[in-house]
N, C-alpha and C positions, 0 to 999 in steps of 0.2 A: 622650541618650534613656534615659527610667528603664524599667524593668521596669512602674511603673503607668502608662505613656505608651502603650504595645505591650498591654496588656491591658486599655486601657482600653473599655468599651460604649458604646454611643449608642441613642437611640431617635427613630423616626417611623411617623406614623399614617398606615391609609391603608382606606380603606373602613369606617371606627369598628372596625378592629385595630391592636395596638400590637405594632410589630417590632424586635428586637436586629439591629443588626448592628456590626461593630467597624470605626473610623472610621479608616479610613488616612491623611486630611488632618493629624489629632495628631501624630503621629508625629513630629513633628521641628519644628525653630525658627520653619521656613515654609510654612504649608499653599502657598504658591508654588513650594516647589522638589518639591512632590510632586505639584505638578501638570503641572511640566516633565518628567514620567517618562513616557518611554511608556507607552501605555494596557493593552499586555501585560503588563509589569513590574508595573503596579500590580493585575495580578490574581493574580502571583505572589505579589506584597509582599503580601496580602490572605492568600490561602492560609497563609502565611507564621507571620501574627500567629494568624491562627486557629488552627492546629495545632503553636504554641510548644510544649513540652513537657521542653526545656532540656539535651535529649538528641539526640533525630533533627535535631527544628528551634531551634538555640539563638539567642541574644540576636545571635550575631556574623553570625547568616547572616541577618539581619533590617534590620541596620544595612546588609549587605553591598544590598540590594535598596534599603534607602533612599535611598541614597549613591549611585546608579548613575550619575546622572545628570555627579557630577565623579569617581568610579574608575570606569568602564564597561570600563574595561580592566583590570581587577582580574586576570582570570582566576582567578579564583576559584569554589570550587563551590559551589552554593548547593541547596536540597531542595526536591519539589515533592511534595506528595502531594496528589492528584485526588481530585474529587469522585466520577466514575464511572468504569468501564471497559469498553470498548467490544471484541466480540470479531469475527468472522469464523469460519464452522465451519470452515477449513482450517486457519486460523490457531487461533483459539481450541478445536479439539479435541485436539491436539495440548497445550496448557498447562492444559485440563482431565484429559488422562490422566495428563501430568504430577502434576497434584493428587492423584490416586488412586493414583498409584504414591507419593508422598508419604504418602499414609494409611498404604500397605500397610509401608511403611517404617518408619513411626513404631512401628505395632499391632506389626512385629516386634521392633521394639528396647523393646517395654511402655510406648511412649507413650499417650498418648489422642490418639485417632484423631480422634473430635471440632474438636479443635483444629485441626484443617488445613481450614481454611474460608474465603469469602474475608471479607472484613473491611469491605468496601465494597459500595455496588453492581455487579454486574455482567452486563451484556446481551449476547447470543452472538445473533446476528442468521442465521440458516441459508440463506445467499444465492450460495456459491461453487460448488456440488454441480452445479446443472443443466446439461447439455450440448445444445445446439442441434443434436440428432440430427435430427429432422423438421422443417421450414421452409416456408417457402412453401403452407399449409394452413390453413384455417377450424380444425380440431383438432391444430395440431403444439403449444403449451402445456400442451396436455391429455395429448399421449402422451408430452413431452418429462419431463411429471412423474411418470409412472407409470414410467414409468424410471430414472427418479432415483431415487426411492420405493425402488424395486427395487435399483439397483445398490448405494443407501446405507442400506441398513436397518440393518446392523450398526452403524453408525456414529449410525443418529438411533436408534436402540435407546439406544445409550449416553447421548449426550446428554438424552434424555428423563431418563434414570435421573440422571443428573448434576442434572437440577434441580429432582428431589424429594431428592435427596441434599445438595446442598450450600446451605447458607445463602446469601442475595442476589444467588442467580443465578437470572436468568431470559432463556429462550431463547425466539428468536421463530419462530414456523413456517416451513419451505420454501413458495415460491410466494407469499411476501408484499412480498419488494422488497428491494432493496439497502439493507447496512445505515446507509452513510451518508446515502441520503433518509431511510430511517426516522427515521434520528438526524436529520434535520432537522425532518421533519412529525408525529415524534409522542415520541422520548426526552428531546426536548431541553428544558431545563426555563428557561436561561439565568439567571434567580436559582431557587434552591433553597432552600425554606422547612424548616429541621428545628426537632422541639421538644426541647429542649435544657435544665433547669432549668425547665422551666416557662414557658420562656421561647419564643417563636416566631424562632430565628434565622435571617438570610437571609445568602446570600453565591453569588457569581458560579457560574454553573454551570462545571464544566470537566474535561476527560477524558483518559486518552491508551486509545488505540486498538490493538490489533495488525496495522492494517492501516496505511500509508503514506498511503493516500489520509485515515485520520481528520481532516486537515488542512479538509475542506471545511466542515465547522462553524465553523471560522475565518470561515463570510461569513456567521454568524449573531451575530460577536460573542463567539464561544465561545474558549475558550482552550484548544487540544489538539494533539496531533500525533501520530505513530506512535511507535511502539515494541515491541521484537522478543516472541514470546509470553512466553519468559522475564523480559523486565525486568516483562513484565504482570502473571505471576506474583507477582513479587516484591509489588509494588505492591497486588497483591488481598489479600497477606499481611500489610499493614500498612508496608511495607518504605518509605522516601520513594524518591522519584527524585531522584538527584543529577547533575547537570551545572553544567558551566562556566558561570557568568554569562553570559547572553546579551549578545551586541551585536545591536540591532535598527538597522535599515535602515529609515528614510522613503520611500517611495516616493509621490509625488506626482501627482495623474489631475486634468488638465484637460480643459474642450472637452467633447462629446459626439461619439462613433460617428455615423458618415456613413450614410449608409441605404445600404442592400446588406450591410452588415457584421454578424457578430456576436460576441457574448461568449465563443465558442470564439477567434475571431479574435483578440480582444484575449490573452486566453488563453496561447496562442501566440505571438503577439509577446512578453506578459511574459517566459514560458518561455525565449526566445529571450537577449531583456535579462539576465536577471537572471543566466542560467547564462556568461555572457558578464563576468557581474561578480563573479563566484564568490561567493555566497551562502550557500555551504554551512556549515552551524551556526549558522544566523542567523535571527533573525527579520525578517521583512518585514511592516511595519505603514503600511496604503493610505491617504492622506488627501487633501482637496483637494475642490475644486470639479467634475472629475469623476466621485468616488464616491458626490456626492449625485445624479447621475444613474441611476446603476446601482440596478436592484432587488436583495433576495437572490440571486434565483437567480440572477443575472451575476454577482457576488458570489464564491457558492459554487462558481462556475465556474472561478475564476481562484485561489479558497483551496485548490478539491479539488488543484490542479496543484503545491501547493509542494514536493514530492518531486522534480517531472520540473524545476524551475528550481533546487533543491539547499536550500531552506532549511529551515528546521525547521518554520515555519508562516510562513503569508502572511493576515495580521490584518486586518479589516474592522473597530474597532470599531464599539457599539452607539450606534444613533442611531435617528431616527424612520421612515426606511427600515425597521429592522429590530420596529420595532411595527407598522409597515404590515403585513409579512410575520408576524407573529403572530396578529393577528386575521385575514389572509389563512386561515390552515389552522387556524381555529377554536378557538385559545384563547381564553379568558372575559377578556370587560372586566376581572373584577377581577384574573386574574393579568396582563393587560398593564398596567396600573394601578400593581401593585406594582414589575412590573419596571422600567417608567417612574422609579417615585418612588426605588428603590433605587438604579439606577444614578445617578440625578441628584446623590442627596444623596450617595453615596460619591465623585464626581467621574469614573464610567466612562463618561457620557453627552457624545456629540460634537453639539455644538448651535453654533450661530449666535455666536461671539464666543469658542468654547472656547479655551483655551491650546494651538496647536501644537508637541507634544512637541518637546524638544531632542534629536531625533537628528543622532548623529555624521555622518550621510552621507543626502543627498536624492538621489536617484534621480526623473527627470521625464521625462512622456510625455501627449503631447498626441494624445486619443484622435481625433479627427479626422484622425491621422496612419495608422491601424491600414485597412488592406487584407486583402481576403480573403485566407486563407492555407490552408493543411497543413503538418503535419510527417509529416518521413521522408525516406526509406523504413526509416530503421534504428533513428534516436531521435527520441524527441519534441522535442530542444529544435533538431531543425533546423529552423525554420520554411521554407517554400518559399510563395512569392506563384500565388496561384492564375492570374496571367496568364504564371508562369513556369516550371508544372509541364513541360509537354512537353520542353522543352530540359533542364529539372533532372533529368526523370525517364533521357533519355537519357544525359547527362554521366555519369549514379550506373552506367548501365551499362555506360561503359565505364571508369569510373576500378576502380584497385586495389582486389579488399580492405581490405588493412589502411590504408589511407583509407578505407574506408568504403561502396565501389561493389560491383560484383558481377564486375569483372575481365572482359567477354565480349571476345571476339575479334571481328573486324569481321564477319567473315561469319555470328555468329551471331545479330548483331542483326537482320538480318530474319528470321527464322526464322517460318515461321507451319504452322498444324497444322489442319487440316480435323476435326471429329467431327459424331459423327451423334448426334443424343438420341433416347431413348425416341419419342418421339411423330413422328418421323422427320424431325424439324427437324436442319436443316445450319447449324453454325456455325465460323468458324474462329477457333482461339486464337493468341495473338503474346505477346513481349515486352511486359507493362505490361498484356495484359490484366487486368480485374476478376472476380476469379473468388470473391469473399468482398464480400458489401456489408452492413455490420451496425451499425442504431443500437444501442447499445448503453451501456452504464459508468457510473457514477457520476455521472459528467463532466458530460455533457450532458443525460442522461433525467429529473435535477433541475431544467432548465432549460425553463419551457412555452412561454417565447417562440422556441428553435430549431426544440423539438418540431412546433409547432403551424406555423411556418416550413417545417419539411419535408412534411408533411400536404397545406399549400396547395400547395408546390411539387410534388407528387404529383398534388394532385387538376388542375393545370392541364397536366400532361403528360399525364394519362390523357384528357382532356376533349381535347385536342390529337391524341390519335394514337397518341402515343408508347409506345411498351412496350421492355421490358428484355429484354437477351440472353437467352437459355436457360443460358448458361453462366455467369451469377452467381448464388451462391447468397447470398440477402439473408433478412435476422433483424431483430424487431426486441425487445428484453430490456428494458424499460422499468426503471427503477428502484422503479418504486409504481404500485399495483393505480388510485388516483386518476389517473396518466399515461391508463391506457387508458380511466377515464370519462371525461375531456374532452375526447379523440382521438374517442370514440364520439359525446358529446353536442355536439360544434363538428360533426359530420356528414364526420369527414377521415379517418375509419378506413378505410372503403373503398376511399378511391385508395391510400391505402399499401398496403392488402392486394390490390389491383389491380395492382401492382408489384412484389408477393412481401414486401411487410414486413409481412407475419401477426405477431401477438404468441409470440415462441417460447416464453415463461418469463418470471419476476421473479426475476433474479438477475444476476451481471456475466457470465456467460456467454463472449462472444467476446472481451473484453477479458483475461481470465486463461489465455487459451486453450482453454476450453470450446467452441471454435466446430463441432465436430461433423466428421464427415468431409466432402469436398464427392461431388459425382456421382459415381459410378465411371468413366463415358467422359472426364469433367473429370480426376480423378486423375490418369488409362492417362495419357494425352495429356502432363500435364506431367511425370513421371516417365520416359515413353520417351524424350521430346524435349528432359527437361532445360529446361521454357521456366522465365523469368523473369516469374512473373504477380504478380500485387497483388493487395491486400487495402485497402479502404477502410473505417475505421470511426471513430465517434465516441468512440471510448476515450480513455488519455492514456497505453497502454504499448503500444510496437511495435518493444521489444526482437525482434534477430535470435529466431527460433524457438520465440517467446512465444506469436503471435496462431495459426496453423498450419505445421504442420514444411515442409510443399511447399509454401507464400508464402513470397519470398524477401523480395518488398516491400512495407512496409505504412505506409501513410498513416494520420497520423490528423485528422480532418477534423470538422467542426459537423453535425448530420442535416442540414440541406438540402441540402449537400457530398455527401454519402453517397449520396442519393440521385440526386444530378444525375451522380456517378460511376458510380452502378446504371446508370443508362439510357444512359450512353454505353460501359458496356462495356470500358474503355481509363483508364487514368490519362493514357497518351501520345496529351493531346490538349490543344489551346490554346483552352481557351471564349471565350476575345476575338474570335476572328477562324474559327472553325470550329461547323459546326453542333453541337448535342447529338445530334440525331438530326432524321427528318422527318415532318410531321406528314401528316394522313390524306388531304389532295392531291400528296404527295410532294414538299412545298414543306420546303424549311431550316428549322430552328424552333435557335435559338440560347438559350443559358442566359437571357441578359438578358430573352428574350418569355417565358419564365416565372417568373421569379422574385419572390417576393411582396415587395410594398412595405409598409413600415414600418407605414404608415393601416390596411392589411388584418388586417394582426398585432393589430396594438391594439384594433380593433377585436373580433374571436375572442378577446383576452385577457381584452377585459370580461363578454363571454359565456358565456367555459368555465369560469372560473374562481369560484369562490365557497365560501366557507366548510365547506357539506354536505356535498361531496366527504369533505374531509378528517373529519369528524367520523363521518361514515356509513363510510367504509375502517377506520378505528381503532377505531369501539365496541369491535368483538367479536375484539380480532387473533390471542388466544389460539386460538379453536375456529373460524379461517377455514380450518383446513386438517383435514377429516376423514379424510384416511388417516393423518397426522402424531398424531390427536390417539386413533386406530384400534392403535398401536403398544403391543405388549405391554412393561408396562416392572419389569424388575427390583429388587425391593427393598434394601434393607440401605444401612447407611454403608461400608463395604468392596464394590468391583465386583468380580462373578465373571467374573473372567478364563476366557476360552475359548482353549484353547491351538490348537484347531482355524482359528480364525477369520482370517480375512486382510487385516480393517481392524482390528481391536484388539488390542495385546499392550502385556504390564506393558514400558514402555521399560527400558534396562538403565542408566541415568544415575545412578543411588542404590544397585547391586546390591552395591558393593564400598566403599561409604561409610566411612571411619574414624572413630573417635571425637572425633579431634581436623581440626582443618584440617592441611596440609601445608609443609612449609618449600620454599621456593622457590630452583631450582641451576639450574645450567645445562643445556646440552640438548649432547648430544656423539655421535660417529658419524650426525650426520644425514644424509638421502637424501632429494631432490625428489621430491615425488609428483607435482607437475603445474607447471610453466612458462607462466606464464597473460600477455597483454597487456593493452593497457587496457580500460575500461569493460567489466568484468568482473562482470556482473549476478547477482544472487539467480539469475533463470531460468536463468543459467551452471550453477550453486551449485547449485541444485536444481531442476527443473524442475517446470512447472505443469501441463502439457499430456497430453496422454494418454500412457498406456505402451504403447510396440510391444514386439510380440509376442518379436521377435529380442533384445531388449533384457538385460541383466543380469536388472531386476527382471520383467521380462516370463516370461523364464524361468523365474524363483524361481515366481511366483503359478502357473503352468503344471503344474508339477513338483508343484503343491499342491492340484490339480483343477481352476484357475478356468479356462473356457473363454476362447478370445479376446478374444469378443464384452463379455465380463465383467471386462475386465482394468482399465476402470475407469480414469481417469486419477491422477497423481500428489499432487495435491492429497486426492483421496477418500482415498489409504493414506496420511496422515501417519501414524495412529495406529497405525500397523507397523512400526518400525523397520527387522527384515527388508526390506522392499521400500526404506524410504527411503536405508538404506545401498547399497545395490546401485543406487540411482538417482542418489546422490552424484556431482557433476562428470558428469552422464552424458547435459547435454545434447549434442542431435544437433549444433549449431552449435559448442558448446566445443571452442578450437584448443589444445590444448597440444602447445607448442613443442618440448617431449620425441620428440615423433613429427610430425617437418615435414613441412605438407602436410595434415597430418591433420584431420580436423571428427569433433565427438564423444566418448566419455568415455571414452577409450583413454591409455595412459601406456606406458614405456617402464620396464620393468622392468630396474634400471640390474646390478646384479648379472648379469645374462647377455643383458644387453639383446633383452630379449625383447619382444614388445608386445602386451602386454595391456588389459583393461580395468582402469577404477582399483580397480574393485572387488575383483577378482584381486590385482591388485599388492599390495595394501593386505593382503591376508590371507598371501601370502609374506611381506611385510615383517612385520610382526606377529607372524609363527612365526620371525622370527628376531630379534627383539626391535627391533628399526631403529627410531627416531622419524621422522617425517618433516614437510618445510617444504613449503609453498608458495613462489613466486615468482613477484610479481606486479605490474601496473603501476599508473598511475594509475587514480581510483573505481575501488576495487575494492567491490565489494557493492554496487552503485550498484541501485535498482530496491524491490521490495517489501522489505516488513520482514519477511521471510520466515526464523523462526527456524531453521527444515530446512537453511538453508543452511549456517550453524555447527552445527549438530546432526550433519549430516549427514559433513561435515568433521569433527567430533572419531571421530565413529564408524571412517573413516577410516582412521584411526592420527595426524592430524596434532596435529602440537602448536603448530607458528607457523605465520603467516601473514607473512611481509616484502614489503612494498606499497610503491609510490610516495605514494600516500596511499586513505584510505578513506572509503567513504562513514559518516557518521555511526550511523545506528541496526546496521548489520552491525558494526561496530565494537564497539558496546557489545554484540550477541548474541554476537561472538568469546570478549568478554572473561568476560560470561554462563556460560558453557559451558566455561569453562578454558581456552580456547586465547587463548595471547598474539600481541596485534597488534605487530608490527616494523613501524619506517616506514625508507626510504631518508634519507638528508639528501637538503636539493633540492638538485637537480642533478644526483643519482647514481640509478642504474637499474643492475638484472640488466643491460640491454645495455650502457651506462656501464664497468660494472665488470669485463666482456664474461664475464657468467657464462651459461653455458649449459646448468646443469642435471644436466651430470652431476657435478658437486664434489661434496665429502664436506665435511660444514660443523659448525662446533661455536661457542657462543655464550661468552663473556669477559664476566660481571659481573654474571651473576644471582644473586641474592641476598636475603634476609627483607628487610633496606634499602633494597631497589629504590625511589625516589623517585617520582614522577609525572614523566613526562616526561625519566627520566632517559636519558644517551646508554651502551649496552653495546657492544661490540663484536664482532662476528662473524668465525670465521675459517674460509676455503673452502680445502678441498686439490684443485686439478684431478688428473686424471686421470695427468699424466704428473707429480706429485708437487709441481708451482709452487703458492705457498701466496698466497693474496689477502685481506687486510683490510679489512674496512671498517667504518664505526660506522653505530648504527642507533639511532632514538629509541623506545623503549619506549614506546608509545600508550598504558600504563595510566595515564587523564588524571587520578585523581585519588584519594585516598586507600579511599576505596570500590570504587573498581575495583582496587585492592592485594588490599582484604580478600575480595573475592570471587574473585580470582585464587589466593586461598593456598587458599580452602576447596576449589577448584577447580571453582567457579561458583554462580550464585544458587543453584538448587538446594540444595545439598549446605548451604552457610549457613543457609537459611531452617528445613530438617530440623536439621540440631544446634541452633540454636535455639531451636527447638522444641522438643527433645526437652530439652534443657538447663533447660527453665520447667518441662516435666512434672515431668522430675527433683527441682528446689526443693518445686514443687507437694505430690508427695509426700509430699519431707521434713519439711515446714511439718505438715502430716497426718499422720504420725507422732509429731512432738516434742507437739504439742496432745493426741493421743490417751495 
């Protein structure tokens, strides 16, 4: 393959305009063996050729994607640089402060400030913020955002100012939807037209995200996934992204969905499958005779999930489905036209007779197999058959913790608790009550055929009798302001909000933990009695202490699920063979007499849905939010830090920068800060959910004026460090094994064994210079990409992490951030090894030579002076993750770089002068 092979143009017409784009089929001896590449690979290989440059992306990492198909086992790294970047205000306010602590770094070292800008597109979507305070009301939307408004001004103050400040960012207003339908129904562009030489060039849309779920544009044919804000960082700065050559996984969909069932169902089952087949760093790419049944949004339903089944993305490519769904949300004949004729003539178009990619491994499921399901109560990939929730829901309570139950004693499982509500209604609470019921997430409120599914199944229980406890508090968070026109214009808003699913907000709300407090007589009631209630929602994360800190168990279910869990009040129930509830002659009325059939759906499909929707929500998205757009905003290329304020401060990441990177030694007298088990999540790491009052950081904001009421959850103060360090490991559910027995972000302060919080510990250990590890099982970081969690960790004091193994993007935020990933060899564990935390441990072969992957060896002094060896594989996977480990993370590279071009810059400008 020559240099004018890999560079070479092509041209086609299409509307009497002429298009560049650069033809992948060239490439090599056989347009047949680049057809045999999976359809993701070849929008890497794509990416690839476009953005040669003989430095970041060279000749060998081109051959490396061409080739895949006979070395797919290379392991080898190859570079991706994205067309756009997708943010999240919790996530992406946090790597925009980042950027302006970057300014403020540069302007002091006499760089130009200027230059710290992103380099790319990038869209910050304002969707995490709203909390599902008021519920069940014609106005709880309205006051839910006046309070957000309120509680986040400081923070949409900044943002505002960030995107008159910085080059190719644009942010979209609070109250307009979650940012991954956005990214479906209006950023998504799937070919991207730039003028380039004069030339009109096109090439595959494609993004990474800071959120974990970016994955769902994957069922638009997009090519994207998550990643931590730092790698995002990187990447706005021109930076590639490098990883290991992907192995992509076949997965194969025959048959059609049985009526009754849906595309969360299937969902769920994959989740189920594929985590069962360890997927994790892998691509999963869908083909087959049942994915020409599936619309997008079943689609996007099962792409948005590739985090909760472990892989890196779950690929749908582009087919005539996916033009369908383009002129669905009202793009113009001429751009579906082009992205027709592009994909076809590049070979990314899946048509009648295409080449099925040579993937190393098929994976098969015959969708007529799939039955209603849930997952939970504690992770999404345990699917439960909905004829087999009642016995599942019991087994969970009385099996162990650390299996995964809730441990009750026999006599506490009947427990039940009598309360009186406001309007002098008597209800009584039990085990498995539903006391949270929220359509909600990304997940499904992209989907109209659930939507609109739970709607009917709403309007026929209201129409029947039926009404819901007093004692669930139900929400419903749509993803897109369009969800609630055609909930309105099908005429099915009413039974939902006849059932308490009033529109609370357009944002993920109860799925990140936004779900707001429940009743107070609700609270008393489980908190004195200690019950074991649920939570039922359409999400896809039901991590322990994720969705509310007093739900123990939380399912995550399809909206018509949701709702049929609303009205019976109980997860601990068997809808086969037991009523929902009884209708208005006192007669049984069972799931099956209301649940809508497939004919009825289809029908409301073709009715609600239509083009104008989507073009009438989008005209105007910038000025749809007049208090957002009401906000006074601050001028200059430099922010003026307020040293008063308690959501923004310069982070301290850059405060002590060197001129040069660092030489890389060993780590010696170390001390366990926390003893962690398995499936060790972000929400562990960091938490999402509101901050109590008693808390580390609850105190800090306290001690700083901010009332209770104002404290705001976790997410809102990323851009505080103060608060996020103090919030560090400080989830309520975090067991560490330092303090047995214990739930919570407490450690054992090994020096006088004393037990404190970590956040405490961590500042004795620090005045006495002590570095400190982790110790931790297998997925560690498993859950969002949530960069806080290594942020928040290095603030700590920690400097490794030694795991059984890690989840993939917290892996790379580790390494991001300076803190090195340690893996165990398989078979060895802290329990294995029978360390228990209090050893004194020192590391054997760190070094500037450190390899990828190479084996160092660690050495532990117990307590009564017996010394334990062991070896540990260095996770830093690849020679960039070297180079940002010396510098001692993206950061701190991307600033000397920078300043290091000012510097030339300069000099160039002097020697001319």
């Amino acid at each position: 393959m020559s240099k004018a092979a890999f560079m070479k143009r092509a041209h086609f017409d299409v509307g009497g305009k002429k298009y560049t784009y650069y033809p992948i089929r060239s490439l090599n001896r056989s347009a047949q063996q680049i057809d045999r590449l999976p359809y993701s690979i070849k929008v890497l290989l794509e990416a690839a050729v476009r953005t040669y440059d003989g430095e970041t992306v060279t000749e060998d990492h081109i051959r490396k994607l061409t080739d895949w198909t006979e070395k797919r086992d290379m392991n080898e790294e190859v570079p991706f640089k994205p067309a756009r970047i997708l943010l999240h205000d919790t996530t992406g306010l946090p790597a925009i402060v980042d950027l302006a602590a970057m300014r403020e770094t540069v302007y002091r070292a006499g760089g130009n400030v200027a230059a710290v800008n992103p380099l790319i597109p990038v869209d910050l979507v304002v969707d995490h913020s709203v909390t599902v305070d008021y519920f069940g009301r014609s106005d709880a939307m309205e006051l839910n955002e006046q309070i957000n408004m309120k509680r986040n001004m400081e923070r949409f103050r900044f943002l505002r100012w960030a995107q008159q400040s910085f080059d190719h960012l644009q942010v979209i207003p609070p109250a307009t939807g979650i940012m991954h339908q956005i990214n479906m129904e209006y950023l998504s562009a799937v070919a991207v037209v730039k003028e380039e030489k004069g030339e009109l060039l096109v090439f595959p849309d494609s993004l990474v995200g800071t959120d974990s779920h970016t994955t769902m544009i994957n069922g638009l044919g997009i090519v994207a996934w998550g990643v931590g804000g730092i790698e995002a960082e990187a990447a706005m700065l021109g930076q590639p992204l490098y990883f290991v050559t992907p192995e992509v996984i076949g997965f194969r969909l025959s048959g059609r969905l049985m009526e009754g069932t849906t595309a969360t169902d299937l969902a769920l089952t994959i989740t189920n499958i594929l985590r069962e087949k360890n997927v994790v760093g892998k691509f999963v790419e869908f083909f087959g005779p049942g994915v020409q049944t599936m619309s997008v949004a079943d689609r996007a339903t099962i792409a948005n999930m590739a985090p909760e089944y472990g892989a890196t993305m779950g690929f749908f490519p582009v087919d005539d489905q996916t033009l369908h769904y383009l002129r669905l949300i009202g793009r113009s004949e001429e751009q579906v036209s082009l992205i027709e004729a592009y994909y076809k003539v590049q070979g990314l178009f899946v048509e009648r007779g295409s080449t099925v990619p040579d993937y190393p491994e098929v994976i098969e499921l015959d969708l007529t197999t799939v039955v209603s399901s849930v997952a939970g109560p504690k992770r999404p990939q345990d699917r439960v058959n909905v004829t087999d929730m009642k016995q599942g829901f019991r087994d969970s309570l009385r099996l162990p913790v650390e299996q995964g139950g809730f441990g009750l004693a026999e006599e506490a499982l009947s427990k039940k608790v009598a309360i009186d509500h406001e309007n002098k209604e008597v209800s009584v609470l039990r085990n498995g009550s539903v006391v949270l019921a929220a359509i909600t997430s990304c997940t499904n409120t992209s989907n109209p055929t659930v939507l609109l599914m739970a709607g009917l199944l709403a309007k026929k229980a209201v129409e029947s009798g039926l009404t819901k406890p007093p004692y669930v508090k139900s929400s419903l968070t749509p993803g897109s302001q369009v969800v609630t026109d055609y909930l309105r214009g099908s005429g099915l808003l009413p039974y939902l909000e006849a059932l308490g699913f009033h529109i609370a907000g357009y944002g993920c709300a109860t799925c990140i933990g936004n779900s707001g407090p429940l009743p107070p007589v609700v609270s008393e009631a489980i908190t004195k009695h200690d019950l074991t209630v649920a939570g039922v929602l359409s999400g896809n994360r039901n991590f322990e202490g994720r969705v509310h800190p007093q739900i123990k168990a939380n399912y995550l279910a399809s909206p018509p699920l949701v709702v049929a869990y609303a009205l019976a009040g109980t997860v601990d129930i068997d809808f086969a063979n037991e009523p929902i509830g009884f209708n208005s002659l006192n007669e049984p009325l069972f799931l099956r007499d209301i649940w809508p059939s497939s004919e009825e759906i289809n029908s409301l499909l073709a009715e609600a849905l239509h083009p104008d929707l989507f073009k009438e929500r989008y005209r105007n998205i910038q000025e749809s939010n007049k208090m957002w757009n009401q906000i006074d905003v601050p001028a200059g290329q430099r922010f003026d830090w307020e040293e008063e304020s308690t959501y923004i401060q310069e982070p301290p990441f850059l405060s002590s920068l060197s001129e040069s990177r660092q030489d890389i030694v060993d780590f010696k007298g170390v001390r366990i800060l926390a003893l962690l088990g398995h499936s060790v999540t972000t929400d562990h790491l960091s938490p999402s959910g509101a901050i109590p009052r008693e808390s580390a950081a609850g105190r800090y904001l306290r001690s700083r004026g901010v009332g209770v009421t104002d404290l705001n959850s976790y997410p809102s103060r990323r851009g505080n460090h103060h608060v996020m360090i103090r919030g560090a490991l400080a989830n309520h559910r975090i067991r560490n094994q330092l303090v047995p027995g214990s739930e919570g972000g407490v450690t054992t302060y090994l020096p006088n064994k004393e037990v404190m919080t970590m956040y405490d510990a961590s500042l004795a250990y620090k005045k006495e210079g002590v570095p400190l590890f982790i110790l931790a099982g297998k997925e560690y970081g498993t859950g969002s990409s949530r960069d806080w969690a290594a942020k928040g960790t290095l603030l700590l004091g920690v400097k490794a992490v030694i795991a059984e193994s890690f989840e993939r993007i917290h892996r790379s935020n580790l390494v991001g951030m300076g803190i090195l990933p340690l893996q165990f060899l398989k078979g060895e564990s802290a329990r294995s090894l029978r360390l228990d935390g209090t050893e004194t441990f020192q590391t054997v072969g760190l070094g500037n030579d450190i390899m990828p992957g190479q084996l160092i060896e660690v050495n532990a002094v117990r307590e009564n002076g017996e010394l334990v060896c062991f070896s540990v594989i260095v996770r830093l996977d690849n020679s960039v993750d070297i180079d940002y480990y010396r510098h001692g993370g993206i950061m701190q590279k991307v600033v000397r770089d920078l300043l290091q071009t000012s510097s030339k810059e300069q000099e160039t400008k002097a020697v001319k002068k």
